[in-house]
Each structure stands twice: as structure tokens, then as C-alpha cells.
N, CA, C and O atoms as a CHARMM CRD file, in Angstrom:
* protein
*
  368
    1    1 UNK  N     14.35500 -13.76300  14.49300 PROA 1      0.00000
    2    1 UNK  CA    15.07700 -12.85600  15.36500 PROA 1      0.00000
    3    1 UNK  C     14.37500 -11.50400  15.33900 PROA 1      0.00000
    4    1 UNK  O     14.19800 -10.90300  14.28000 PROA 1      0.00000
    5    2 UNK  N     13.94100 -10.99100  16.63100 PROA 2      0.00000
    6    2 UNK  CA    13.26500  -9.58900  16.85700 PROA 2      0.00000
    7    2 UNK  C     14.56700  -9.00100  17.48300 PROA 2      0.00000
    8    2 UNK  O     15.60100  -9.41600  18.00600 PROA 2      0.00000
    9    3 UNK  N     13.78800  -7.44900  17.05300 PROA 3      0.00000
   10    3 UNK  CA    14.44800  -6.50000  17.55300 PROA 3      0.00000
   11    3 UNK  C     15.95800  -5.71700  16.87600 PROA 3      0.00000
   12    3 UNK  O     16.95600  -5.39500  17.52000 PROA 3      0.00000
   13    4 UNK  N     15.83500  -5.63400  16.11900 PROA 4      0.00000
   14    4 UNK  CA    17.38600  -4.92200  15.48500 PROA 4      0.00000
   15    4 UNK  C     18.24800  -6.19000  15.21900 PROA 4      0.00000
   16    4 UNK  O     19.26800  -5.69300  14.74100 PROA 4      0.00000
   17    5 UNK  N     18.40900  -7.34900  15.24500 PROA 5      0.00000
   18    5 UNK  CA    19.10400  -7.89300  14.56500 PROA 5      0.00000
   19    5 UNK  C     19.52100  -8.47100  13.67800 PROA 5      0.00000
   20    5 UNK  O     18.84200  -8.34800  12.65900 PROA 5      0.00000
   21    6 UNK  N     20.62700  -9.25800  13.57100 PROA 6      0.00000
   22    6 UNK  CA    21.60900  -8.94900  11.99600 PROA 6      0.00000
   23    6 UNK  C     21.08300 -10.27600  11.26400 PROA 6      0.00000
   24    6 UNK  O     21.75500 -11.25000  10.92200 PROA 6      0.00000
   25    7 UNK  N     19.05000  -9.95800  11.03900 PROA 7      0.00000
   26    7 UNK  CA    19.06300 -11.05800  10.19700 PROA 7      0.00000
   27    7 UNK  C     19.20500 -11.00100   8.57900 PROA 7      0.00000
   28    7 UNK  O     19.72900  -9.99300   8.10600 PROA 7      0.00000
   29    8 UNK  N     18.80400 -11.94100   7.78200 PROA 8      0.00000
   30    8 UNK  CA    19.35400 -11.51500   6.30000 PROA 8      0.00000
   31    8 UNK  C     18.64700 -11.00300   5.81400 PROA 8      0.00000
   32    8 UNK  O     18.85000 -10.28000   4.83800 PROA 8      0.00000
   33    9 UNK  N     17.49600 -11.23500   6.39000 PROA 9      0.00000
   34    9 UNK  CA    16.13800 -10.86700   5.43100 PROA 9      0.00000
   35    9 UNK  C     15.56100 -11.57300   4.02900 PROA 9      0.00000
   36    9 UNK  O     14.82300 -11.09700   3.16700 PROA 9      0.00000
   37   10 UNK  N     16.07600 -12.66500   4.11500 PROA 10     0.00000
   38   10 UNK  CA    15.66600 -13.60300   3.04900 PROA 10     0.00000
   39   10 UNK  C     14.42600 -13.98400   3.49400 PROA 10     0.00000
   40   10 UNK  O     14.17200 -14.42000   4.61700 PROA 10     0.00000
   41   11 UNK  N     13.49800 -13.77500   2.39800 PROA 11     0.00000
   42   11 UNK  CA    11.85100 -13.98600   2.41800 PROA 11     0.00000
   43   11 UNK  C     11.41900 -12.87200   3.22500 PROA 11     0.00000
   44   11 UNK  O     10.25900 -12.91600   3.63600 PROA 11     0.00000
   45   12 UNK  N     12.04700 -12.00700   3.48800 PROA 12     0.00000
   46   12 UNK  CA    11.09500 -10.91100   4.05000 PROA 12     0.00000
   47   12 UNK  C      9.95000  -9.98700   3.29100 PROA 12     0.00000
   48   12 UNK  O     10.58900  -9.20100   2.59200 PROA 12     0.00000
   49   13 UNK  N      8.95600  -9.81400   3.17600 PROA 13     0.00000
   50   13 UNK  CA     7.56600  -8.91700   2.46200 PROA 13     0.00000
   51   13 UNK  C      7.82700  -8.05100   2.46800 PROA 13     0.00000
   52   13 UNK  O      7.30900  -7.40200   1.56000 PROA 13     0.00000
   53   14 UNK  N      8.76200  -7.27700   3.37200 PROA 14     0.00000
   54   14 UNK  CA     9.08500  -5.87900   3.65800 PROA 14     0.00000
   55   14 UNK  C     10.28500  -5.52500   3.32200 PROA 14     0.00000
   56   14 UNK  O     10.87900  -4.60800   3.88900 PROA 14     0.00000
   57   15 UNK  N     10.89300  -6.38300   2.12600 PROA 15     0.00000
   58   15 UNK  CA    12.19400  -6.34600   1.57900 PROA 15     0.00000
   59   15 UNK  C     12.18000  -7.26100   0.50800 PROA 15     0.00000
   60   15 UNK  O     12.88300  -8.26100   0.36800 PROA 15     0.00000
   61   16 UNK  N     11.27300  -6.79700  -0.26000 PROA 16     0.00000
   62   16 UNK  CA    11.45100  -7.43800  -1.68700 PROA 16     0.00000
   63   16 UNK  C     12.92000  -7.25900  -2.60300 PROA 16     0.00000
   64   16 UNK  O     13.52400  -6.32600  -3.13300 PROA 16     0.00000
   65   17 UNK  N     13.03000  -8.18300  -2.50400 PROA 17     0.00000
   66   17 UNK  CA    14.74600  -8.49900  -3.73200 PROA 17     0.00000
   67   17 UNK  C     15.72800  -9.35500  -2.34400 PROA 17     0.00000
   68   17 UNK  O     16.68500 -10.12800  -2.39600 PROA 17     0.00000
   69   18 UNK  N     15.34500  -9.07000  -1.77400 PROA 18     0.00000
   70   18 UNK  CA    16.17000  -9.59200  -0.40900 PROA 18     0.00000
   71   18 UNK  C     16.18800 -11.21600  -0.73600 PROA 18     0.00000
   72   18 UNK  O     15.36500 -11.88800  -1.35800 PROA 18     0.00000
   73   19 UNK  N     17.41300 -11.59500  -0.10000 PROA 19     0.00000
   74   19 UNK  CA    17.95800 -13.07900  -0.25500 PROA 19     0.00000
   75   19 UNK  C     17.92300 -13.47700  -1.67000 PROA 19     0.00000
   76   19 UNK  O     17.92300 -12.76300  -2.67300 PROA 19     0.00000
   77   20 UNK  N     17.88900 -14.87400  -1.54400 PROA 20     0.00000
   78   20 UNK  CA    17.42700 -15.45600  -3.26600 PROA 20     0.00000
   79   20 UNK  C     16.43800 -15.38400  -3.66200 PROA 20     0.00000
   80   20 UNK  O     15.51400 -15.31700  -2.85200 PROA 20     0.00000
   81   21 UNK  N     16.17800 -15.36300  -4.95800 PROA 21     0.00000
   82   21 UNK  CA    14.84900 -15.87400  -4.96100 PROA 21     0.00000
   83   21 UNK  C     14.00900 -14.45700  -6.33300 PROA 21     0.00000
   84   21 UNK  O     13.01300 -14.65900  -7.02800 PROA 21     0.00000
   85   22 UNK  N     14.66100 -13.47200  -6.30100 PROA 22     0.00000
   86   22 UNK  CA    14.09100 -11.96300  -6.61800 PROA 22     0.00000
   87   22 UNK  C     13.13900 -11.16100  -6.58200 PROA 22     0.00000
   88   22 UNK  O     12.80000 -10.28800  -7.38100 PROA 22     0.00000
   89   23 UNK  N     12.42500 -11.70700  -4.96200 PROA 23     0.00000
   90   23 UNK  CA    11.75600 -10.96200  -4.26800 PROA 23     0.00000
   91   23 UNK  C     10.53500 -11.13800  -5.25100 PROA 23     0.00000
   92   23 UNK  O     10.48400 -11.86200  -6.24500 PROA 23     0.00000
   93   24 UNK  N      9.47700 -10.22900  -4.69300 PROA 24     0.00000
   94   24 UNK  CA     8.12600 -10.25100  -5.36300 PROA 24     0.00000
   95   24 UNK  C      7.92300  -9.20300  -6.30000 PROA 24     0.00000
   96   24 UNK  O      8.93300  -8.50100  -6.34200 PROA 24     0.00000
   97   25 UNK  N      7.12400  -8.85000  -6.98900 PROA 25     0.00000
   98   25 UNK  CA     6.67000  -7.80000  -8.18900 PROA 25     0.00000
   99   25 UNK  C      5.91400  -6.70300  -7.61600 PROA 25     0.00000
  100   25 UNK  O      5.20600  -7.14700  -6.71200 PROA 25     0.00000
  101   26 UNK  N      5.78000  -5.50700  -7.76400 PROA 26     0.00000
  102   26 UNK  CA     5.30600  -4.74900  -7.21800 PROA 26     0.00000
  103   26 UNK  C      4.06700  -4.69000  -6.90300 PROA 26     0.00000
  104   26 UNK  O      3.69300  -4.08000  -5.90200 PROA 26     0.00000
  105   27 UNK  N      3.31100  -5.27200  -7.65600 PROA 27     0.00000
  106   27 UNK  CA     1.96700  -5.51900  -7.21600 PROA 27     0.00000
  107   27 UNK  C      1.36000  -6.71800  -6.37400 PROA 27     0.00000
  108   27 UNK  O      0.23600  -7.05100  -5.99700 PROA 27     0.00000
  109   28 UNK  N      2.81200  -7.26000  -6.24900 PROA 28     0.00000
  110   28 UNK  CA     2.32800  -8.28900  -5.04100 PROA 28     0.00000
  111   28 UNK  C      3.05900  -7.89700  -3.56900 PROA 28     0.00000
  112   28 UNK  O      3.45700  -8.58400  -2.62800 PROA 28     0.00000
  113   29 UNK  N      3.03400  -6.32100  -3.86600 PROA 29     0.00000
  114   29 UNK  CA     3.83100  -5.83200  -2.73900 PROA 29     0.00000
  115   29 UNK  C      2.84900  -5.36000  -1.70200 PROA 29     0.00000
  116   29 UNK  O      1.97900  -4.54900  -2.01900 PROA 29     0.00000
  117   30 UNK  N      2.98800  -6.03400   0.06000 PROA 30     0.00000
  118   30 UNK  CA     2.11400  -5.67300   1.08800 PROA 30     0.00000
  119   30 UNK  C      2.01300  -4.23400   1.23800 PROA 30     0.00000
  120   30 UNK  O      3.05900  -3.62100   1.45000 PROA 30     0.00000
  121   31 UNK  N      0.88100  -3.57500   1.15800 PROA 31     0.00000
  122   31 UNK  CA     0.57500  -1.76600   1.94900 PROA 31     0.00000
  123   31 UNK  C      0.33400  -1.85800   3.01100 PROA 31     0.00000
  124   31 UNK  O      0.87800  -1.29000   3.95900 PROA 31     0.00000
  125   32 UNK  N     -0.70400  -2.74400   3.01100 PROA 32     0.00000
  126   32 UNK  CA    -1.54400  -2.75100   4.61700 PROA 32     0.00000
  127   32 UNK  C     -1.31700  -3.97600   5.63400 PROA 32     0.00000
  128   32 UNK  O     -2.10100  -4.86300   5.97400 PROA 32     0.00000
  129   33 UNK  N      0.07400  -3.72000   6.02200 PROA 33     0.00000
  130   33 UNK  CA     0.21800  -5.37400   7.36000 PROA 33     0.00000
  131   33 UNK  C     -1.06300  -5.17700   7.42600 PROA 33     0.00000
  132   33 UNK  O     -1.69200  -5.66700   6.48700 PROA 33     0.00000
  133   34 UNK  N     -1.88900  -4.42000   8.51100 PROA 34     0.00000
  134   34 UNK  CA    -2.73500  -4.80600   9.24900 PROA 34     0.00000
  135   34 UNK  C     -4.18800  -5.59400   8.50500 PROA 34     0.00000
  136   34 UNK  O     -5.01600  -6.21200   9.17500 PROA 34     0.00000
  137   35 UNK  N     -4.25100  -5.44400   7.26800 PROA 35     0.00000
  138   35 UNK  CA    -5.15600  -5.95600   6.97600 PROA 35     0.00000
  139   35 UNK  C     -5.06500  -6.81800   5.56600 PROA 35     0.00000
  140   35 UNK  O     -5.94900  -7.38900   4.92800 PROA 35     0.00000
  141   36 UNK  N     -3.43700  -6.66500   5.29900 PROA 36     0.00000
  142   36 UNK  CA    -3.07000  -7.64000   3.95700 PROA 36     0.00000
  143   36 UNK  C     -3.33700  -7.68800   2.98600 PROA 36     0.00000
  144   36 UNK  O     -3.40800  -8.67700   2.25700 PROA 36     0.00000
  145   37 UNK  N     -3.70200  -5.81300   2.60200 PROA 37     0.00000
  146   37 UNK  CA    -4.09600  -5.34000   1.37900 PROA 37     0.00000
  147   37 UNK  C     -2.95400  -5.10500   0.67000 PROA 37     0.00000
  148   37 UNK  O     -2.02100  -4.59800   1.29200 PROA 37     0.00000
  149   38 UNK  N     -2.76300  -5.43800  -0.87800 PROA 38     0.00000
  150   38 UNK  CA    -1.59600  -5.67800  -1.68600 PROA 38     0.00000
  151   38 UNK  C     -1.94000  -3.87500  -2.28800 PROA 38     0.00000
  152   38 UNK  O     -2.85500  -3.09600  -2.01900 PROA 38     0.00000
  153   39 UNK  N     -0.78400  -3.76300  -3.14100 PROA 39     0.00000
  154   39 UNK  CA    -0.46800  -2.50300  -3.81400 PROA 39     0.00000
  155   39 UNK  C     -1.79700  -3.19400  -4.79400 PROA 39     0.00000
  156   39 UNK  O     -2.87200  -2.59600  -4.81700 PROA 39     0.00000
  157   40 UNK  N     -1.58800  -4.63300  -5.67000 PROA 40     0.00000
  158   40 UNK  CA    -2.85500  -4.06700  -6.84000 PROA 40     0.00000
  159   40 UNK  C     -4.05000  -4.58600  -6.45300 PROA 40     0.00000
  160   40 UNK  O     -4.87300  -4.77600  -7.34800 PROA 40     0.00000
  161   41 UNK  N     -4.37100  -4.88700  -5.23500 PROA 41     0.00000
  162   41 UNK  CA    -5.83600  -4.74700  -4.93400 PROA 41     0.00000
  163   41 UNK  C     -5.95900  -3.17700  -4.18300 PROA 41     0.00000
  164   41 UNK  O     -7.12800  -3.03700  -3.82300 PROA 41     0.00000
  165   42 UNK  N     -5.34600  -2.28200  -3.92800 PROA 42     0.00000
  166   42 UNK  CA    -5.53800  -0.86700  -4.27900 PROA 42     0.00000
  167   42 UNK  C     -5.76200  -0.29300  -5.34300 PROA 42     0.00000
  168   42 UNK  O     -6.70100   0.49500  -5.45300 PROA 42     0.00000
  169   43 UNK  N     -4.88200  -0.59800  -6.39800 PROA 43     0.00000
  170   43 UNK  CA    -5.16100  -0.41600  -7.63500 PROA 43     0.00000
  171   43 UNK  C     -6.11500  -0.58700  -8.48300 PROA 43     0.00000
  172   43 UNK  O     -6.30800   0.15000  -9.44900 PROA 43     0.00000
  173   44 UNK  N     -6.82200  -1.62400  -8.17300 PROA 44     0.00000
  174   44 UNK  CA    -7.80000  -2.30000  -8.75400 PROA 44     0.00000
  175   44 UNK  C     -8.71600  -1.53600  -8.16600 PROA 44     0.00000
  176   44 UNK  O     -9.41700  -1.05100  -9.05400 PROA 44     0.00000
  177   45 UNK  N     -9.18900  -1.05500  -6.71900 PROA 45     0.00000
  178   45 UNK  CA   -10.19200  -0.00800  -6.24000 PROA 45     0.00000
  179   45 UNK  C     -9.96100   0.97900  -7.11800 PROA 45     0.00000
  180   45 UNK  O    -10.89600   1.27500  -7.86200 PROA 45     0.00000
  181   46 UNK  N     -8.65400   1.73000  -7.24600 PROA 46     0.00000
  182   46 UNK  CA    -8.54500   2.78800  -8.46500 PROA 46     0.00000
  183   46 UNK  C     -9.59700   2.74700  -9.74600 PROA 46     0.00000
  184   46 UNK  O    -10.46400   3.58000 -10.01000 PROA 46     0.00000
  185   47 UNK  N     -9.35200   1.84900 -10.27800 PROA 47     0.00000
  186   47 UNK  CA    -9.84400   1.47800 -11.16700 PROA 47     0.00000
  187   47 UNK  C    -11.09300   1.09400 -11.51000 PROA 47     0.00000
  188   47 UNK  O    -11.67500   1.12400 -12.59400 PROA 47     0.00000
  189   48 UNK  N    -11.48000   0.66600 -10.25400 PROA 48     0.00000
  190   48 UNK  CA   -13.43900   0.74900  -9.48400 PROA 48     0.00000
  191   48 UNK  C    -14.12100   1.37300  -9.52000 PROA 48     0.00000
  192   48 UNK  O    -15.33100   1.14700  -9.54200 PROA 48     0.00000
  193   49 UNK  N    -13.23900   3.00600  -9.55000 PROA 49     0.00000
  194   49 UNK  CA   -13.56800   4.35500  -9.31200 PROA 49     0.00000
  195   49 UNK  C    -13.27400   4.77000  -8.48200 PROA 49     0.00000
  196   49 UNK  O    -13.64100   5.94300  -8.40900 PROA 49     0.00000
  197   50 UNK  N    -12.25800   4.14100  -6.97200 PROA 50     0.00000
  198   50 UNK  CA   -11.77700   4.96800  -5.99200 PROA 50     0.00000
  199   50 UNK  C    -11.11400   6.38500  -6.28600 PROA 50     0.00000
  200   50 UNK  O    -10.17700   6.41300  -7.08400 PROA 50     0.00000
  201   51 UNK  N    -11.54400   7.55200  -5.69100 PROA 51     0.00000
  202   51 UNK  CA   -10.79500   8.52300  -6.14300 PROA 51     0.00000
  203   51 UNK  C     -9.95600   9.10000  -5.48500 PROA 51     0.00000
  204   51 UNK  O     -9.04600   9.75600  -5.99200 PROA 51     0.00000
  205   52 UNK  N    -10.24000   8.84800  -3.48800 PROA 52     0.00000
  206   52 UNK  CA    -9.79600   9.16100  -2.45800 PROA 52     0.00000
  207   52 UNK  C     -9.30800   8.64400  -1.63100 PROA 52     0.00000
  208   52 UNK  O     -9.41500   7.48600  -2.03200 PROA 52     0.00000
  209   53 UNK  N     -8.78900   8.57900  -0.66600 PROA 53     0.00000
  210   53 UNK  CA    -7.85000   7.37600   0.40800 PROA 53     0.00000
  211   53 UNK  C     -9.21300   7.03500   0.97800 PROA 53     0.00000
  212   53 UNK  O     -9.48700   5.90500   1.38000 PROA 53     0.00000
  213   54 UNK  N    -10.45900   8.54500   1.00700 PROA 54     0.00000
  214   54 UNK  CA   -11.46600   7.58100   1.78200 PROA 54     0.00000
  215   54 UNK  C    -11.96200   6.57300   1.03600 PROA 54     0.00000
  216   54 UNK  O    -12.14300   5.46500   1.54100 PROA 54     0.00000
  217   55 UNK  N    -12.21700   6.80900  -0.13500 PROA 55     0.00000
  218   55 UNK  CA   -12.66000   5.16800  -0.89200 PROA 55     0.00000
  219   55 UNK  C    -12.19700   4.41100  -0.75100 PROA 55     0.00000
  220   55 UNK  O    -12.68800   3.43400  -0.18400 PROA 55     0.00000
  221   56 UNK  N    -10.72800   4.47700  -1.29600 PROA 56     0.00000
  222   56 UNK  CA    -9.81900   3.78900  -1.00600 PROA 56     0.00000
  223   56 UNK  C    -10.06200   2.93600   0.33300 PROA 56     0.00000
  224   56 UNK  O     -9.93700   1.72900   0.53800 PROA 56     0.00000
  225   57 UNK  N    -10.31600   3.62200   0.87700 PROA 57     0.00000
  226   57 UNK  CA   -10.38200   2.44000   2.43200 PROA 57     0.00000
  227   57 UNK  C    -11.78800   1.72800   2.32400 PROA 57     0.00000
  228   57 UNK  O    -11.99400   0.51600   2.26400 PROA 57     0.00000
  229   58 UNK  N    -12.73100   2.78000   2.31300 PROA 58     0.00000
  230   58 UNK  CA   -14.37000   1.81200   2.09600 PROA 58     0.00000
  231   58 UNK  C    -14.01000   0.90400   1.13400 PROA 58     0.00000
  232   58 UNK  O    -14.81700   0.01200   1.39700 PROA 58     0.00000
  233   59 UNK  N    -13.07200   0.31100  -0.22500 PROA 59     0.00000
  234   59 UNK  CA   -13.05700  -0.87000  -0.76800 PROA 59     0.00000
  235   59 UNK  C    -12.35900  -1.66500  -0.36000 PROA 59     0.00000
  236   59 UNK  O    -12.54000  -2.86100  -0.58900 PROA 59     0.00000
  237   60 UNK  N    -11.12100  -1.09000   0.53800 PROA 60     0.00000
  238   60 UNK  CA   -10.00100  -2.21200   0.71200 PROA 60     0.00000
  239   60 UNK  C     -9.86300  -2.49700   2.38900 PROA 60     0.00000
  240   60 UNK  O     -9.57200  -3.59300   2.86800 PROA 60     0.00000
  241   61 UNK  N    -10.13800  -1.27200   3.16000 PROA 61     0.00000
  242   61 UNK  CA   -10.07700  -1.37900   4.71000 PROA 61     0.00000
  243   61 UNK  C     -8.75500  -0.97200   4.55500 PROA 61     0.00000
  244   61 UNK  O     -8.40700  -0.59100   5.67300 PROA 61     0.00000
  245   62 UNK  N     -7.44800  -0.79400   3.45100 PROA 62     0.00000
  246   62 UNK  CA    -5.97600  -0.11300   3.60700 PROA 62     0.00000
  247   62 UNK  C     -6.39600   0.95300   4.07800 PROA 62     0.00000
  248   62 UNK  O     -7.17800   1.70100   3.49100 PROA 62     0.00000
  249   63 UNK  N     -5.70200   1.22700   5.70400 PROA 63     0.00000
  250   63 UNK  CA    -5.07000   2.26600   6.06500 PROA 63     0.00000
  251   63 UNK  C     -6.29400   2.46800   7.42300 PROA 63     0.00000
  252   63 UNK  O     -6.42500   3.47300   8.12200 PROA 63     0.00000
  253   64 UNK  N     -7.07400   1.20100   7.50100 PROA 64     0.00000
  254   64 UNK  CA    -8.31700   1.73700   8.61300 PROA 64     0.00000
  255   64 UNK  C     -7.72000   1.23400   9.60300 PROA 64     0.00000
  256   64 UNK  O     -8.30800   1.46000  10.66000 PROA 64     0.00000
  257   65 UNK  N     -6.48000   0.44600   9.72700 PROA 65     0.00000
  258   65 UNK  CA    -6.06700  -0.43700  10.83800 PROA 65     0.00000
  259   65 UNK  C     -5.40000   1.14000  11.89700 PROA 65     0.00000
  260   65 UNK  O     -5.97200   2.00900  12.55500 PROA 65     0.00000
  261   66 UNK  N     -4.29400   0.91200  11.64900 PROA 66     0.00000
  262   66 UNK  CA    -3.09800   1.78300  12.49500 PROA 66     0.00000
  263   66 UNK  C     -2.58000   3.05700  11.43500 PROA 66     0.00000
  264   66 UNK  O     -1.63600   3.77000  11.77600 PROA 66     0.00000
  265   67 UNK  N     -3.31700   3.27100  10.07700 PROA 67     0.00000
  266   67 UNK  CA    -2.95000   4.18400   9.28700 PROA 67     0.00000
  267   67 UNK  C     -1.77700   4.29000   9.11100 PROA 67     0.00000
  268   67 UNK  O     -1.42300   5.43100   8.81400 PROA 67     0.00000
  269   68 UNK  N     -0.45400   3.01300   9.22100 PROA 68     0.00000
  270   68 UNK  CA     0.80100   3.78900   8.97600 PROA 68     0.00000
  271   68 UNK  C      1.33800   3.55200   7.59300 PROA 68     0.00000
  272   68 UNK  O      2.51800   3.63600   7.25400 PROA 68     0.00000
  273   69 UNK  N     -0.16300   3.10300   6.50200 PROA 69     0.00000
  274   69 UNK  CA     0.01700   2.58700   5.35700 PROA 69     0.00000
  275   69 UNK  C      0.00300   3.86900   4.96500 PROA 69     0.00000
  276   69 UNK  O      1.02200   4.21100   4.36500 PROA 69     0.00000
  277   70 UNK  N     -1.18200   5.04600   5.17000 PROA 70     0.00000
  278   70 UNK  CA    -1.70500   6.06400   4.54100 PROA 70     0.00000
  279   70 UNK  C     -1.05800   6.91600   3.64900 PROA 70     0.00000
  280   70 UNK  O     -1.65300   7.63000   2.84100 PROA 70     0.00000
  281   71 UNK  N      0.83800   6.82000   3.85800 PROA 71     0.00000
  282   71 UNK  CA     1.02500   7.53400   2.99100 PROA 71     0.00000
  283   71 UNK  C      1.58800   6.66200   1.17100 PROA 71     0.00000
  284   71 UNK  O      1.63200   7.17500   0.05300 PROA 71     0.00000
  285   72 UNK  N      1.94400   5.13800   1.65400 PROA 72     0.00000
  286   72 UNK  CA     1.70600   4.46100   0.44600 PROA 72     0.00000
  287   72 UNK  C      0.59400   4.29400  -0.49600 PROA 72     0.00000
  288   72 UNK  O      0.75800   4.01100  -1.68300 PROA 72     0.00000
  289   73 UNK  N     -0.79600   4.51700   0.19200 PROA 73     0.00000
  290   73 UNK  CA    -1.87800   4.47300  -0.26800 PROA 73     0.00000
  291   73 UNK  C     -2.46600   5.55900  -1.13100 PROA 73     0.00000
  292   73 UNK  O     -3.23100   5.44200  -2.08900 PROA 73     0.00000
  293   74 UNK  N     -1.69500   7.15700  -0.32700 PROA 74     0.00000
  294   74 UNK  CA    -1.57000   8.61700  -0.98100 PROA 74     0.00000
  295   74 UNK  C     -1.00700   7.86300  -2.41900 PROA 74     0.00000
  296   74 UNK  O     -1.64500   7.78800  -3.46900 PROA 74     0.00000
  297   75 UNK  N      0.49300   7.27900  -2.14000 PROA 75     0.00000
  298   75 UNK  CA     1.52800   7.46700  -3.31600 PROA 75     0.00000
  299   75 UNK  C      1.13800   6.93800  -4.38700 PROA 75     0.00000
  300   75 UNK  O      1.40000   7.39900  -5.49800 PROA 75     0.00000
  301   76 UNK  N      0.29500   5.64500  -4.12000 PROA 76     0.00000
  302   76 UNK  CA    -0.36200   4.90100  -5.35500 PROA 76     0.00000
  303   76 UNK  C     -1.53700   5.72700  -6.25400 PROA 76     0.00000
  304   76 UNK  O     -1.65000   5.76600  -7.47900 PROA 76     0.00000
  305   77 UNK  N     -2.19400   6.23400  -5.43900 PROA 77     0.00000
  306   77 UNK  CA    -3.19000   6.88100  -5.92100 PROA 77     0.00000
  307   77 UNK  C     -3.03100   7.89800  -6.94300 PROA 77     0.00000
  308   77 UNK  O     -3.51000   8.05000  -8.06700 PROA 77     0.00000
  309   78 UNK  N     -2.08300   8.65600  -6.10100 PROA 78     0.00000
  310   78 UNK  CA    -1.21500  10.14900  -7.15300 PROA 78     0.00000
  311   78 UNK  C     -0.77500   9.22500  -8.38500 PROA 78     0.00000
  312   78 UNK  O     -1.20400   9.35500  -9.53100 PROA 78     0.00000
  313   79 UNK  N      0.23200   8.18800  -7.91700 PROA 79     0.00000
  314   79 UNK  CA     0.86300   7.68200  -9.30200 PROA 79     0.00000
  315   79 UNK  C     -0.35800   7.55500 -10.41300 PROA 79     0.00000
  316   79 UNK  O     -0.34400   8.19200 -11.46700 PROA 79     0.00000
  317   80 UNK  N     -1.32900   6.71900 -10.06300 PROA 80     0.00000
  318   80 UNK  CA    -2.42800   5.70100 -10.82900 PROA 80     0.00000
  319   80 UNK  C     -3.26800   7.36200 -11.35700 PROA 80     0.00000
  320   80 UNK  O     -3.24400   7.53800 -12.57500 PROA 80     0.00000
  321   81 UNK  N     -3.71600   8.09900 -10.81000 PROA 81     0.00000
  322   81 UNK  CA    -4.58600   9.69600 -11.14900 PROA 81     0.00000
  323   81 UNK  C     -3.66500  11.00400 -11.24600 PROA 81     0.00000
  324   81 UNK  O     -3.91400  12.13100 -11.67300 PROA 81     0.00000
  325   82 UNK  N     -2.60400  10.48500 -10.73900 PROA 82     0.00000
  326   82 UNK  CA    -1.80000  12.23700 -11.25700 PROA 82     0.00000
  327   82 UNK  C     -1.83400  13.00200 -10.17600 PROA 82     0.00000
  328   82 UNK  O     -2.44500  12.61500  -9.17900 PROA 82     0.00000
  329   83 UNK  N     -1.24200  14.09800 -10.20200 PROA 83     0.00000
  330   83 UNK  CA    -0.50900  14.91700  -8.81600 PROA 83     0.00000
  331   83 UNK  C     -2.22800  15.84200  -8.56900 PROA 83     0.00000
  332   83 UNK  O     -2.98400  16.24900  -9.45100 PROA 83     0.00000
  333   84 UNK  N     -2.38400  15.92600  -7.12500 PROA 84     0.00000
  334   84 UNK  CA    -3.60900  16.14600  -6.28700 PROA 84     0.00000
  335   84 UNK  C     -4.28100  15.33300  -5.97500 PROA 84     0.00000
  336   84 UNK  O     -5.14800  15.50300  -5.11800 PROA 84     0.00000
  337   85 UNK  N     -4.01600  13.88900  -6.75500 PROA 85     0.00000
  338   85 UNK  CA    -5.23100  13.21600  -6.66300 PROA 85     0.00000
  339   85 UNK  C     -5.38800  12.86700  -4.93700 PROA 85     0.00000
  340   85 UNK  O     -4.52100  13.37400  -4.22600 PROA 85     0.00000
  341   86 UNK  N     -6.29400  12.15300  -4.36300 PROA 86     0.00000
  342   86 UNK  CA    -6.60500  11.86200  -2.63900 PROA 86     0.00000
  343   86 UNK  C     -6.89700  12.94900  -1.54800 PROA 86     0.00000
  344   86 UNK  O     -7.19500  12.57500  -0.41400 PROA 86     0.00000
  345   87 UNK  N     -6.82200  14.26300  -1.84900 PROA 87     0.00000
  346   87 UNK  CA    -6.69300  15.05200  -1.56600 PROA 87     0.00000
  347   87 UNK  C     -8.00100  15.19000  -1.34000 PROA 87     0.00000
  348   87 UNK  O     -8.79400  15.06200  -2.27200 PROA 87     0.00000
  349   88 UNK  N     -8.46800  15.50700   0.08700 PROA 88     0.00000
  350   88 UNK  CA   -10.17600  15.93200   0.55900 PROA 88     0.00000
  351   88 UNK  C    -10.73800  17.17400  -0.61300 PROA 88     0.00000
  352   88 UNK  O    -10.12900  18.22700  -0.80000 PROA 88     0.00000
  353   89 UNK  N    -11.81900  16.84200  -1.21600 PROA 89     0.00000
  354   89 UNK  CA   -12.30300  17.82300  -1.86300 PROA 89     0.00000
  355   89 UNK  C    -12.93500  19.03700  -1.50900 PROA 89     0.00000
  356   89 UNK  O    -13.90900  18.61400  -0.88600 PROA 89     0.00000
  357   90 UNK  N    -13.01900  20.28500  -1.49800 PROA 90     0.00000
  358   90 UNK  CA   -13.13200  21.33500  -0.91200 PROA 90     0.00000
  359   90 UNK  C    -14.91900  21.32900  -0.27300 PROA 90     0.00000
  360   90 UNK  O    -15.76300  21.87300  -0.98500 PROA 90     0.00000
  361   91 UNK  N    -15.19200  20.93000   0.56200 PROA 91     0.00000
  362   91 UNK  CA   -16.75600  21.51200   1.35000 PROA 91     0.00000
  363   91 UNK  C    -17.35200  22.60000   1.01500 PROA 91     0.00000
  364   91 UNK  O    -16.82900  23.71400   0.99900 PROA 91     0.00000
  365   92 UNK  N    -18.49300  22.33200   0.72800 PROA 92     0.00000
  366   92 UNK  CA   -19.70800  23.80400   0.29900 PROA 92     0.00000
  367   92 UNK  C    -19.87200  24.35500   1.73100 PROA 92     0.00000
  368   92 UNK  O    -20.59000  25.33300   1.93800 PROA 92     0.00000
């Protein structure tokens, strides 16, 4: 059912815990519909050495589709490096 209606949302990706079942774990949680990049294959770029959403995207392609991931992709990053982190670095 599209469009605003009163479905349950059991098995929905975009509603983890929804119906039975207890939904998925956070790291098997979708960022990027458009390209079906998970929260810990972001993470795992973190951990690559991504330091920026632009890396971030050169490893994963999260956020090159329709960008309406970009600010989950911010949030992970800050969490995983701490407050500023993604933030364009200042130009000479």
C-alpha cells in the first residue's frame, strides 16, 4: 500500500522494531536507499580513514544518489570522531 496508508509496517527497513520479529540492529540499518549503503559499511569507511562525508562518499557512494542520506552520514561520522568531525576543512 502507497501513499499514506494505514499499513503496519511489519518488515519495513525504515522502521526497525516494527511488527514481529525485533527489527534489525543498528548496523544493519539502511542510510543510503539509493545505493544500499548500511550504517556499518559507513563505519567501516570510518575506520579506513574516512574523515569527511566527502570520503565518506568516494568509499561508499552514501549520499551521491539524491543526498537525502547526508545528514545520517554527518551523524555517524560525528558519533564514530567526535563533535566537528565532516566538516569541510578550512582552504589555504
Amino acid at each position: 500500500m502507497m501513499g499514506g496508508g494505514s499499513s503496519s509496517g511489519a518488515g519495513d527497513a525504515s522502521n526497525p522494531g516494527s511488527g514481529s520479529g525485533g527489527g534489525i540492529s543498528p548496523d544493519e540499518m539502511l542510510i543510503c536507499f539509493c545505493h544500499g549503503i548500511t550504517e556499518a559499511e559507513i563505519r567501516a569507511a570510518i575506520k579506513e580513514g574516512a574523515r569527511t562525508v566527502a570520503e565518506i562518499q568516494a568509499k561508499t557512494l552514501a549520499s551521491t544518489g539524491c543526498g537525502g542520506c547526508m545528514p545520517e552520514v554527518e551523524r555517524i561520522l560525528e558519533e564514530v570522531l567526535g563533535s566537528g568531525a565532516g566538516k569541510k576543512p578550512a582552504t589555504d
